[in-house]
C-alpha distance (Angstrom), angle and dihedral (degrees) to the residues before:
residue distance angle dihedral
X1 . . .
X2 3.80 . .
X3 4.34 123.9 .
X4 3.65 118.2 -157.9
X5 3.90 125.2 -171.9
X6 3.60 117.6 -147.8
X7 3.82 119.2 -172.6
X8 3.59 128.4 -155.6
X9 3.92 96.7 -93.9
X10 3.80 84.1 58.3
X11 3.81 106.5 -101.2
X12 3.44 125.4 143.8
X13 3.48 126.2 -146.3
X14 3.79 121.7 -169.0
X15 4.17 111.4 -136.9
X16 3.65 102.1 172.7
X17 4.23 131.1 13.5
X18 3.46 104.5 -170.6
X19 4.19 90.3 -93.4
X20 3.82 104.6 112.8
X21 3.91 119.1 70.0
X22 3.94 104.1 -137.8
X23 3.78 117.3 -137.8
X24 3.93 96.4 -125.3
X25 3.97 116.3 57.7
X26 3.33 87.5 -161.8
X27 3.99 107.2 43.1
X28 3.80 106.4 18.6
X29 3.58 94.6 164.6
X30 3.62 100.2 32.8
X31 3.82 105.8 133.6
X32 4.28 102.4 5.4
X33 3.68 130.3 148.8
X34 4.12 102.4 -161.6
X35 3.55 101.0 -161.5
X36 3.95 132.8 157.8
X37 3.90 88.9 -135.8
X38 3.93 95.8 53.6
X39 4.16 121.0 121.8
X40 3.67 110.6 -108.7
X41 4.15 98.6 -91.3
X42 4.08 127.3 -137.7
X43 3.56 109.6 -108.5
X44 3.25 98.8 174.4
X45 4.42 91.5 64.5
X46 3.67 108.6 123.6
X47 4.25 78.6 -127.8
X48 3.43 122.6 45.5
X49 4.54 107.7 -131.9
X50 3.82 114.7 -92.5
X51 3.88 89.6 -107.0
X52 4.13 113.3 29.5
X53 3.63 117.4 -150.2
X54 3.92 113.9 -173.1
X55 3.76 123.4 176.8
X56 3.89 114.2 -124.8
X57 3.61 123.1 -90.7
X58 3.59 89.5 -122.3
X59 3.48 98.6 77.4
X60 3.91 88.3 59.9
X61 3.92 82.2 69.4
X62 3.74 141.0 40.8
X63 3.65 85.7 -105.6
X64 3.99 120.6 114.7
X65 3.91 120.1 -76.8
X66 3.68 138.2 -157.7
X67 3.69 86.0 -86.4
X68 4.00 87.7 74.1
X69 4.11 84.0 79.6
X70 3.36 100.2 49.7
X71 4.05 98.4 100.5
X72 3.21 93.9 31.8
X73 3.97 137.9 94.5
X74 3.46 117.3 -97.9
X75 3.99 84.3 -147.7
X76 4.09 112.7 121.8
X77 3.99 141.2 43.0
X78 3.79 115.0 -46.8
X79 3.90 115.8 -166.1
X80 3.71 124.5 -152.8
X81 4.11 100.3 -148.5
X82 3.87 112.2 -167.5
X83 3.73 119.4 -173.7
X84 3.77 118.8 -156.0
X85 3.48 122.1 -151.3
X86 3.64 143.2 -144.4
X87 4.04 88.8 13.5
X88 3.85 87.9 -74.4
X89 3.72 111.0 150.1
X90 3.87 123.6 -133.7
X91 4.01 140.1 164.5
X92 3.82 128.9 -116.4
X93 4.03 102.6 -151.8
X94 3.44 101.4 174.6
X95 4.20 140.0 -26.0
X96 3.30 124.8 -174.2
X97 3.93 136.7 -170.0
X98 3.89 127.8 -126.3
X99 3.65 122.1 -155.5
X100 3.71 130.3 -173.0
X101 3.60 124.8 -167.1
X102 3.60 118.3 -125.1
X103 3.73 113.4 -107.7
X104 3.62 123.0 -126.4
């Protein structure tokens, strides 16, 4: 499975590639903060934290990061695309989008 952010100036940001092997089968993402500032997690913990926090994918690349929305307004339609691989079928409940003002 792969999750992309795209803002409303068009950018896409990608928050997950496929690379990291989730605790739960069943609710990988149940419970995660994906955030460019978040410590490097233990995947290997025979239970996952209370709250996850994973850093994006992008920042494994050269590609664009969360940090490409930082100046900018928050102002417009955001989309949450998730990509499902290997015809597998799965079940978006709910996503939601966090936004902290800058402080001055």
């Amino acid at each position: 499975m792969k999750l992309f952010l795209i803002g409303p100036d068009g950018q896409r940001v990608t928050l997950f590639a496929g690379g990291w092997k989730p605790w739960s089968a069943l609710h990988p993402f149940e419970s995660t903060l994906i955030d460019d500032e978040a410590p490097l997690i233990d995947t290997t913990l025979p239970q996952p934290p209370l709250l996850r926090k994973l850093r994006t994918d992008a920042l494994k690349t050269e590609e664009p990061s969360l940090r490409h929305f930082y100046s900018k307004s928050a102002r417009g339609l955001w989309r949450l695309v998730v990509v499902n691989m290997n015809d597998k079928v799965g079940v978006l409940h709910r996503w939601s989008l966090w936004v902290t003002p800058k402080e001055k």
